[in-house]
N, C-alpha and C positions, 0 to 999 in steps of 0.2 A: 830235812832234805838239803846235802849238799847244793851250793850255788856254784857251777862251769862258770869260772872270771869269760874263758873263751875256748871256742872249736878248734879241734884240728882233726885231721881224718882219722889218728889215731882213736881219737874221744870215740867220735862219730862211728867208729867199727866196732867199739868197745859197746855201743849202746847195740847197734845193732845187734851183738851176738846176745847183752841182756836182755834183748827182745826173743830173742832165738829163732831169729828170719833169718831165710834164705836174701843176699843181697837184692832178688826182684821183689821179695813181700816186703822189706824193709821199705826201698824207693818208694814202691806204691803207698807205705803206711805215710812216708812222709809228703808223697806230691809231687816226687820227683823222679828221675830218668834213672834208670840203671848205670847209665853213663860216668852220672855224677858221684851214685856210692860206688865204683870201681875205681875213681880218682882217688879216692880215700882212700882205698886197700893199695891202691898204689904208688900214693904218697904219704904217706902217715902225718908228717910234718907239716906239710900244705893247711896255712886257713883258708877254711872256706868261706865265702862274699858273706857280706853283713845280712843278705835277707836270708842266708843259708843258715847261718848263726841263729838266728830268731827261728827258722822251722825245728832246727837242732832243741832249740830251749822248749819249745812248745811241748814236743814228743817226751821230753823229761821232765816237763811237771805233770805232765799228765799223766805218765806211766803209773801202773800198778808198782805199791811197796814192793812187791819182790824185782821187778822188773830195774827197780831205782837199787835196791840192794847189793841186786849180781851186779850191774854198773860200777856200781861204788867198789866191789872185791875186783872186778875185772883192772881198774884204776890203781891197783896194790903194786910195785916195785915191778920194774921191768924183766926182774927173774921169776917171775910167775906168769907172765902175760905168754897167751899162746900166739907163733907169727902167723901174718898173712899170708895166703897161699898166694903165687903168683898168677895176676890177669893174663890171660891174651885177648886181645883184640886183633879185627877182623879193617883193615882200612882198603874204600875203593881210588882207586885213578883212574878216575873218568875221563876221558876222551871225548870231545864230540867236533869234527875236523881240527883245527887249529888251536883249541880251547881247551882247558882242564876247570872241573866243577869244586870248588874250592868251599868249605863253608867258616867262617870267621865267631870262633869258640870266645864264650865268656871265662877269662878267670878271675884268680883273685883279687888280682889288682891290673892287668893289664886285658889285651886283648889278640887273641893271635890266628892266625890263617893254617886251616889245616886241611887234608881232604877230609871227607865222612869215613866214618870208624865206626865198631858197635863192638859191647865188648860178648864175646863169644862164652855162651853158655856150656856145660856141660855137656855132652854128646850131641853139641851141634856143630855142623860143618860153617867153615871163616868164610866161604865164596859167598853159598847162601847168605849167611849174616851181612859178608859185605855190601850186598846186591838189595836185601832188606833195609839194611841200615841208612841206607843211599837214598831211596826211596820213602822211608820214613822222615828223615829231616830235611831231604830238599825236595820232593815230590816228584825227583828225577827216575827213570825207570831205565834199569841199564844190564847189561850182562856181561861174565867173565871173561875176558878174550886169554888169560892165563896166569899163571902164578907167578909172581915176582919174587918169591921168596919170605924168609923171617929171618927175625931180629930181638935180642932181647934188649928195649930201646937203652939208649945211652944213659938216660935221665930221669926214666918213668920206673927204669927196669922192667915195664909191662911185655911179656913175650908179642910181640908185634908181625903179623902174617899180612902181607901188602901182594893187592890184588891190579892186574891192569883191565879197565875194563872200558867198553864201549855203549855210547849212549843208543839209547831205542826213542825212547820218548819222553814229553811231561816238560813243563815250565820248572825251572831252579824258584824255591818262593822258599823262605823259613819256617818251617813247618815245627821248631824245636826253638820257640825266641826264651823259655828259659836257660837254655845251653847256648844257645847260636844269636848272633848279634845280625848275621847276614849270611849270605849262598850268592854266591857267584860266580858266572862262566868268567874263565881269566885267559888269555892270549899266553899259550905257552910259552913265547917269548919273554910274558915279563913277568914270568913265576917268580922270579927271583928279588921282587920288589915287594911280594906279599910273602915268602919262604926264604929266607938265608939257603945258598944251595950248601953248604956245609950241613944245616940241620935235614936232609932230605937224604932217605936212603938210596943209596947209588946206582942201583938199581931201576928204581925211578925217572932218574935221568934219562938212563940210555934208552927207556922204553918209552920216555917224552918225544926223546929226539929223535926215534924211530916212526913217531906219529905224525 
């Protein structure tokens, strides 16, 4: 059995498809969020955190010989490897008077402030998703007020569909602390101390400042 010195999301897609899951059977097989293997598919090159790495290693000694096989052909010369299809994700812009609901994402080495996002499954609808997904990791309950548009993001290349929406109900609490470090209501005013407004689509803004 080869020994992975280290992950990176390319590895990690590569086991997944010798697994031959769907990105949700995969997460589940390993304990983790969808979320997190759509990072992957969307950043190849990205390592993932050191307990990521250990779940990663786990899944490959334990695999079935064939499962460790196809891995290892999958791992063959980048002119053989099949690409990744493009994500989209589903992100909301919560609203609740003055305030935007913000949740604070684990990555590899740093830690960054984003809204809630979910990454959008095959014939499902981004509004739905973004209104789940909101509700899922912050235990916020909230509804579409309209579409802000997409984007295929600058960095992730993840196709990106940004929602403006309005709060109903529910405490902000981290409902997702292996992805999420924290959820917080933020004073729209000082988005721009947890967000660079350059990184924020522009969009966004205008439907900030119309709140």
């Amino acid at each position: 059995m080869n020994v992975i010195d280290a992950w990176d999301g390319r590895k990690a897609c590569a086991l997944q498809q010798a697994f031959r899951m769907t990105q949700e059977a995969f997460a589940e097989h390993l304990g983790v969020s969808v979320r997190t293997v759509g990072k992957w598919h969307a950043d190849p090159d990205a390592a993932p955190r050191p307990d990521m790495q250990q779940i990663l290693d786990t899944a490959y000694e334990r695999a079935a010989d064939t499962v460790r096989h196809r891995f290892n052909l999958l791992l063959r010369p980048a002119a053989n490897a099949v690409p990744a299809q493009a994500l989209r994700v589903a992100i909301a812009v919560v609203t609740r008077g003055d305030e935007v609901l913000l949740v604070c994402r684990r990555g590899s080495d740093s830690l960054t402030w984003q809204f809630p996002a979910g990454v959008v499954k095959p014939g499902a609808t981004p509004a739905v998703v973004a209104v789940a997904e909101t509700h899922t990791e912050t235990g916020v309950r909230c509804t579409v007020r309209e579409s802000l548009g997409s984007r295929v993001h600058p960095v992730t290349g993840v196709v990106a569909e940004y929602h403006a929406c309005e709060y109903l109900m529910g405490e902000a609490t981290n409902r997702d602390p292996l992805e999420n470090e924290d959820v917080a209501w933020v004073p729209i005013s000082a988005l721009s101390k947890f967000i660079p407004p350059q990184n924020i689509y522009p969009p966004i803004l205008t439907a900030l400042e119309a709140a």
